[in-house]
N, CA, C and O of each residue as an XYZ file, in Angstrom:
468
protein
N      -2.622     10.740    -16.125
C      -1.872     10.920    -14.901
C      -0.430     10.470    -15.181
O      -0.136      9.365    -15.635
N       0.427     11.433    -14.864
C       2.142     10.734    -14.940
C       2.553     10.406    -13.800
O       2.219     10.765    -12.670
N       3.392      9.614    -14.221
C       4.172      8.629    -12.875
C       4.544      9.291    -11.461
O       4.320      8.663    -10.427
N       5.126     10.593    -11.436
C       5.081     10.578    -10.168
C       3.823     10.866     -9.433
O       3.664     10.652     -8.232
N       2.966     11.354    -10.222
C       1.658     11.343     -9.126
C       1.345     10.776     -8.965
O       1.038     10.750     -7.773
N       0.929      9.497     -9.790
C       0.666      8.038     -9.386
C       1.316      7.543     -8.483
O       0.705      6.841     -7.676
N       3.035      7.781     -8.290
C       3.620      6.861     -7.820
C       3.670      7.808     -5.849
O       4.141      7.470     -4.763
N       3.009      8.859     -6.288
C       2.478      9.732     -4.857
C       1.464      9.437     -4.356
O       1.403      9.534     -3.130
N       0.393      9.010     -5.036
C      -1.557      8.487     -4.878
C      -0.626      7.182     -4.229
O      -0.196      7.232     -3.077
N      -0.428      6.235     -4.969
C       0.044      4.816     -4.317
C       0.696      4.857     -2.949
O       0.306      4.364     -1.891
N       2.093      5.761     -3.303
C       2.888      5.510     -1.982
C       2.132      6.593     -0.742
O       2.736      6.648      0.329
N       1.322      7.120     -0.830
C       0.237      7.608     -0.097
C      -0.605      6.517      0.839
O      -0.581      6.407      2.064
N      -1.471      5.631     -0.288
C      -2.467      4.687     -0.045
C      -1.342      3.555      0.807
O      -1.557      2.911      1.834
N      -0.348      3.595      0.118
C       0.305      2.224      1.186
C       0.816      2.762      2.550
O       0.837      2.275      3.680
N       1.175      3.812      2.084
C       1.677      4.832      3.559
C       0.658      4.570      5.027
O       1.052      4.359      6.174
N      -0.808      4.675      4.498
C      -1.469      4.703      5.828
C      -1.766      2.752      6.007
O      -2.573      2.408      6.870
N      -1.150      1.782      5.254
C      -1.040      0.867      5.824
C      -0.078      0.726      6.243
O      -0.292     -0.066      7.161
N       1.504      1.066      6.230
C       2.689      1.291      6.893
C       2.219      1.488      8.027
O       2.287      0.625      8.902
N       1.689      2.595      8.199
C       1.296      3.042      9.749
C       0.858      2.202     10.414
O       1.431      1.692     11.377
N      -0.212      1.935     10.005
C      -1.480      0.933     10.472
C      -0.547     -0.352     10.922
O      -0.866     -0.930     11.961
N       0.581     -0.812     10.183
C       1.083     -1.880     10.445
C       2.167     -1.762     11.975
O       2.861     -2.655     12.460
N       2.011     -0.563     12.378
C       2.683     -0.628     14.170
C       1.506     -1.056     15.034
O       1.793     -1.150     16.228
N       0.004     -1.392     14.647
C      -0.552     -2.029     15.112
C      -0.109     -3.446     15.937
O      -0.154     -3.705     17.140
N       0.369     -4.304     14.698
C       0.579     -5.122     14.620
C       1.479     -5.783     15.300
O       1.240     -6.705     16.080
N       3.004     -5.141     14.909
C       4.525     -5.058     15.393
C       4.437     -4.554     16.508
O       4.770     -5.375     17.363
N       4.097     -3.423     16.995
C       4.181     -2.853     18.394
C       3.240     -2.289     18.913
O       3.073     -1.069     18.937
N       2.239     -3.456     19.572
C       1.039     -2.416     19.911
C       0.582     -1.537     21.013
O      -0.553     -1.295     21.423
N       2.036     -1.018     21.481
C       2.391     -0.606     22.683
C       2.003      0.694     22.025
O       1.166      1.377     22.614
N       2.496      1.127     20.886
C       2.158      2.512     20.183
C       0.781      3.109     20.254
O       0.570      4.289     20.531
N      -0.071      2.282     20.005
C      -1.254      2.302     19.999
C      -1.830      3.890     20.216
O      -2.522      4.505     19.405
N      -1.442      4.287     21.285
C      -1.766      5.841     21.558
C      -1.488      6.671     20.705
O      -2.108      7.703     20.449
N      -0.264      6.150     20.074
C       0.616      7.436     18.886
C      -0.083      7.029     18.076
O       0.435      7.825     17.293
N      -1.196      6.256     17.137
C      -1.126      5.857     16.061
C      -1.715      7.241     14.752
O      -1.185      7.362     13.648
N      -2.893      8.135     15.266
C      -2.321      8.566     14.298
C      -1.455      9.284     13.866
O      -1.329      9.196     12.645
N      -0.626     10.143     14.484
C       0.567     10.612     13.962
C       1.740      9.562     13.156
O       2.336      9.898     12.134
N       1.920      8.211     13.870
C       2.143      7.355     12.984
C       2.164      7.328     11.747
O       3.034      7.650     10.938
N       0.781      6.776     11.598
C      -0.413      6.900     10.317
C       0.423      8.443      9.230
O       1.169      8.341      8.256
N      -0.094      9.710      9.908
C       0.524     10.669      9.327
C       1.839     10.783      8.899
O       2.230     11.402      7.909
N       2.539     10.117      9.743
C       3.999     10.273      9.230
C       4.101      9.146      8.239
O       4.289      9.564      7.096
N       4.024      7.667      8.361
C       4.102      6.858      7.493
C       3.620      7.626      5.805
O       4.300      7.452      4.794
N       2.473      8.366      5.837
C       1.753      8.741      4.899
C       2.937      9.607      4.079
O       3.578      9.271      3.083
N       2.984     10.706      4.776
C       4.209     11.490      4.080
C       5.017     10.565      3.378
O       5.325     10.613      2.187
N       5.398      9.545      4.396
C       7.097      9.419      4.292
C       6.431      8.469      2.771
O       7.042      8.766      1.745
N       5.518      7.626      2.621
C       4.952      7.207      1.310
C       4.829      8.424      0.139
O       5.543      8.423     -0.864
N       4.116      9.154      0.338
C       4.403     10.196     -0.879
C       5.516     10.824     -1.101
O       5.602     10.966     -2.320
N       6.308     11.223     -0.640
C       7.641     11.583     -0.931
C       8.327     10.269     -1.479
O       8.900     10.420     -2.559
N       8.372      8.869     -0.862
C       8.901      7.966     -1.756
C       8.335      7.919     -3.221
O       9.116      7.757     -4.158
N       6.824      8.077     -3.453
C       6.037      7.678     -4.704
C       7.015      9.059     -5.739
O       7.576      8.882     -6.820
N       6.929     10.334     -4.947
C       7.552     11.407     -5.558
C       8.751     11.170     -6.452
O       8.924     11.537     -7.614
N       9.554     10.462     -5.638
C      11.080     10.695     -5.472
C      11.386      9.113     -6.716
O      12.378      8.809     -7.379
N      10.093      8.475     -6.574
C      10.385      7.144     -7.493
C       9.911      7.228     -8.866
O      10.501      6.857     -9.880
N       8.532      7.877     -8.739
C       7.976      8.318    -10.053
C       8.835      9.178    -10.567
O       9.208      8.708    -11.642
N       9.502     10.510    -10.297
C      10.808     11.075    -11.108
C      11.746      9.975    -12.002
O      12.049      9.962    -13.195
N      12.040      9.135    -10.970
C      13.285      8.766    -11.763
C      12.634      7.235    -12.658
O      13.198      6.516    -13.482
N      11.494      7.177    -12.173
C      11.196      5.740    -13.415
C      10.562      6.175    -14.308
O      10.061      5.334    -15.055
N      10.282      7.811    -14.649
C       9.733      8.432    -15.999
C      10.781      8.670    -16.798
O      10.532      9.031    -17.948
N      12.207      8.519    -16.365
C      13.572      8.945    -16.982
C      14.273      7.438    -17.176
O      14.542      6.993    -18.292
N      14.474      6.874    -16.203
C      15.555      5.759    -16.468
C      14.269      4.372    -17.314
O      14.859      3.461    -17.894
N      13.189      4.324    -17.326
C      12.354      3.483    -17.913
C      13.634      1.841    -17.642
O      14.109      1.065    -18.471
N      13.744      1.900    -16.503
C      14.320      0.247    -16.169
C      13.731     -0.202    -14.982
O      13.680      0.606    -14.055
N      13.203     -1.505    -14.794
C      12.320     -2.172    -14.009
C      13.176     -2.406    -12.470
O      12.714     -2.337    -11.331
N      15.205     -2.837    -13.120
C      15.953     -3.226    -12.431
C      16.250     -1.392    -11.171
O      16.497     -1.255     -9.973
N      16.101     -0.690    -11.981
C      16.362      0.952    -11.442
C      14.888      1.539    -10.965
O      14.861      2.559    -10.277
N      13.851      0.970    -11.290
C      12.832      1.060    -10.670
C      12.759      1.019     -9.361
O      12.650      1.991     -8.614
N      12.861     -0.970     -8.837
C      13.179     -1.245     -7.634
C      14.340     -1.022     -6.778
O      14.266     -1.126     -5.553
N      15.516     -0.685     -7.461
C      16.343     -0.492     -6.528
C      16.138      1.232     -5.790
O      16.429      1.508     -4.626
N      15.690      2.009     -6.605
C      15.537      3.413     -6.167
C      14.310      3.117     -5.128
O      14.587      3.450     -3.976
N      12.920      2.518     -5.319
C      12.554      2.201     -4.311
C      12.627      2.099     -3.207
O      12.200      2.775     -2.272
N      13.650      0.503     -3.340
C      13.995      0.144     -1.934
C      14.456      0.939     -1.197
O      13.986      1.117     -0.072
N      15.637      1.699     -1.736
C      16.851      2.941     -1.577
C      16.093      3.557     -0.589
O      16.090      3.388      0.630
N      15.284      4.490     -1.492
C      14.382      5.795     -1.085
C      13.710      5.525      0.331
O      13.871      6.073      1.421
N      12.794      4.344     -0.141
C      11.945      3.800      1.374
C      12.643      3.139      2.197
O      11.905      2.984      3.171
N      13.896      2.519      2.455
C      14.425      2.257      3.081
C      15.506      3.074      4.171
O      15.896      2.783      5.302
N      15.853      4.520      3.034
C      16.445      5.541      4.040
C      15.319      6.857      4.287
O      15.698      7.995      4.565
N      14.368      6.597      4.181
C      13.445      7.361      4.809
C      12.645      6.824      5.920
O      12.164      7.441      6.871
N      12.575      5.387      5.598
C      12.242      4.613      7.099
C      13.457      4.817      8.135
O      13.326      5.257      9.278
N      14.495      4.473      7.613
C      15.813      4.675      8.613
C      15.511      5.512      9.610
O      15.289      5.151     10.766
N      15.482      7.117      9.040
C      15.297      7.946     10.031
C      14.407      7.750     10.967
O      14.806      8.018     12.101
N      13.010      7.257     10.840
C      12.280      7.141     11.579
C      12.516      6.472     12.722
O      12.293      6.742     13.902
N      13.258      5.080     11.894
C      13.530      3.992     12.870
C      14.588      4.506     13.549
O      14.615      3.711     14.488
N      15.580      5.351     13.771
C      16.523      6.203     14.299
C      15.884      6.926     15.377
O      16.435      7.159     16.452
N      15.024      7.182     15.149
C      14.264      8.399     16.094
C      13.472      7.562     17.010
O      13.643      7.960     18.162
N      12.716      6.611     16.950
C      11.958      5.658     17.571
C      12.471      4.487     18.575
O      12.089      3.886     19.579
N      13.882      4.552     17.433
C      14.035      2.709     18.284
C      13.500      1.151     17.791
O      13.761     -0.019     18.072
N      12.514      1.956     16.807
C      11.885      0.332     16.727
C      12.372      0.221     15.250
O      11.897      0.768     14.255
N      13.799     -0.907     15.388
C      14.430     -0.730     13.755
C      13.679     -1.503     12.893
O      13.198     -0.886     11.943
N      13.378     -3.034     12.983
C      12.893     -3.874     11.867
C      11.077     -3.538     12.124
O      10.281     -3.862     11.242
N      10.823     -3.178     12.820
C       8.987     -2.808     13.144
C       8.853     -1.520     11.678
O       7.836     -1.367     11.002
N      10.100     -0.787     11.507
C       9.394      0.232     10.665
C      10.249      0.260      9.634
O       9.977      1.132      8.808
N      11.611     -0.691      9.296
C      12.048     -0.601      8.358
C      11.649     -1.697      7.381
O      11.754     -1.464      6.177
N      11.059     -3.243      7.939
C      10.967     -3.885      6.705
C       9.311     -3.350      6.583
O       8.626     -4.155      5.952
N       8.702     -2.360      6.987
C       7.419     -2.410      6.150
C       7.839     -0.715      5.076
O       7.360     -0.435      3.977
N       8.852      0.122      5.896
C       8.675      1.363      4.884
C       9.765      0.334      3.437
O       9.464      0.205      2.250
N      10.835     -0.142      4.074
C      11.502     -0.560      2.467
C      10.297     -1.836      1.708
O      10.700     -2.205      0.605
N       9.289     -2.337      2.039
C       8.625     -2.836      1.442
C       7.132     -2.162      0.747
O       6.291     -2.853      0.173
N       7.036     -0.673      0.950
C       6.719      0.415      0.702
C       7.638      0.964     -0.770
O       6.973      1.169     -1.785
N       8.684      1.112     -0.802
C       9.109      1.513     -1.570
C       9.466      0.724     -2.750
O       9.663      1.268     -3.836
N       9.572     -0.739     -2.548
C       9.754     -2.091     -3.560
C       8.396     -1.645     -4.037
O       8.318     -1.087     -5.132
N       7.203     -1.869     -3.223
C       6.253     -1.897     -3.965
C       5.773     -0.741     -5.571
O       5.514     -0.932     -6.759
N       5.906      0.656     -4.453
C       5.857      2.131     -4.905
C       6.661      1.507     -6.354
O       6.144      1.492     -7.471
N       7.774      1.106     -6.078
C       8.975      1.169     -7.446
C       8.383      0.215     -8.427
O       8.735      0.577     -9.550
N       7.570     -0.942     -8.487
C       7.295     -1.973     -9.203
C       6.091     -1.177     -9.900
O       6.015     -1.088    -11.125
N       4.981     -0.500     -8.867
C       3.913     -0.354     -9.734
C       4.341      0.801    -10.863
O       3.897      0.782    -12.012
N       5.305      1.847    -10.343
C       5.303      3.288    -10.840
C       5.836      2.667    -12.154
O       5.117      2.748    -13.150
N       6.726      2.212    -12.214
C       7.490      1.338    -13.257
C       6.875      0.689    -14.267
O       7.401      0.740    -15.379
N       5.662     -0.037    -14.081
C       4.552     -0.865    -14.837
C       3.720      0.283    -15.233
O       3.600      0.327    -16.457
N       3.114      1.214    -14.622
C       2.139      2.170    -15.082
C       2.522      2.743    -16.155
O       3.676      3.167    -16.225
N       1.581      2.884    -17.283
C       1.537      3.076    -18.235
C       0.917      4.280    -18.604
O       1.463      4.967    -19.466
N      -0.422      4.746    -17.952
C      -1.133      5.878    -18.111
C      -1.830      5.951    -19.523
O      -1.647      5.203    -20.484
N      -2.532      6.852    -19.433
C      -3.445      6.970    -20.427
C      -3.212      7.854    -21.217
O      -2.905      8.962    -20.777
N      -3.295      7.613    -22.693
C      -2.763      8.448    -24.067
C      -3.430      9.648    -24.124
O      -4.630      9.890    -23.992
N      -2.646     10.249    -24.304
C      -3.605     11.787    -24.269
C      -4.163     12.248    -25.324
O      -3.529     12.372    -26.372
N      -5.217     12.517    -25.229
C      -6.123     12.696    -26.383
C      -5.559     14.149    -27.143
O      -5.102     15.079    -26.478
N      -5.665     14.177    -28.528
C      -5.187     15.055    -29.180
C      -5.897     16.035    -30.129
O      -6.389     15.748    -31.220
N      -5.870     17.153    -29.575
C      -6.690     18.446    -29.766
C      -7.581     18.038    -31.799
O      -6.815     17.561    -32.637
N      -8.461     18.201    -32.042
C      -8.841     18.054    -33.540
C      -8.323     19.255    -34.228
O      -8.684     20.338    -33.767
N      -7.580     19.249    -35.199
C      -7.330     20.779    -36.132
C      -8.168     21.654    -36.599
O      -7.756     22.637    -37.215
């Protein structure tokens, strides 16, 4: 598996705890949650997308996380733009994308086995 799909499977899997986490912060939402859920999800795979690209190229831990944060932090923006609820959905999507950026960065993947002559 290469990095950005991994770093799409991950920021996927954390995506529907993003969501899950307006539980928490605002549980006035409660009714919206899963579209929430759905949107958080996206907005996680497109970060894993957009992070796994560039940490299969720049191979730096320091450019890892900062594209991360970047990415998940102005893709939460919008949300939080559209909603109203700024720190409820921005420190969990930019802590979405720190994460996304640390693992994609560490993953190593598995050697590909090579055809016998």
């Amino acid at each position: 598996m290469n990095k950005p799909v991994f770093g799409m499977l991950l920021g996927g899997l954390l995506g529907i705890f993003d969501g899950l986490s307006a539980l928490i912060s605002a549980p006035e939402v409660a009714p919206g949650i899963t579209g929430i859920v759905v949107g958080s999800t996206v907005k996680g795979i497109l970060t894993g997308l957009i992070v796994g690209l560039v940490a299969g190229r720049l191979r730096s831990l320091a450019a890892g996380l900062a594209v991360g944060l970047v990415v998940g932090a102005i893709l939460a923006s919008f949300i939080a733009y559209m909603t109203g609820y700024y720190w409820q959905v921005m420190l969990p999507g930019s802590l979405l994308g720190l994460i996304v950026g640390y693992a994609t960065y560490r993953y190593r993947g598995q050697p590909r086995a090579r055809a016998a002559a």
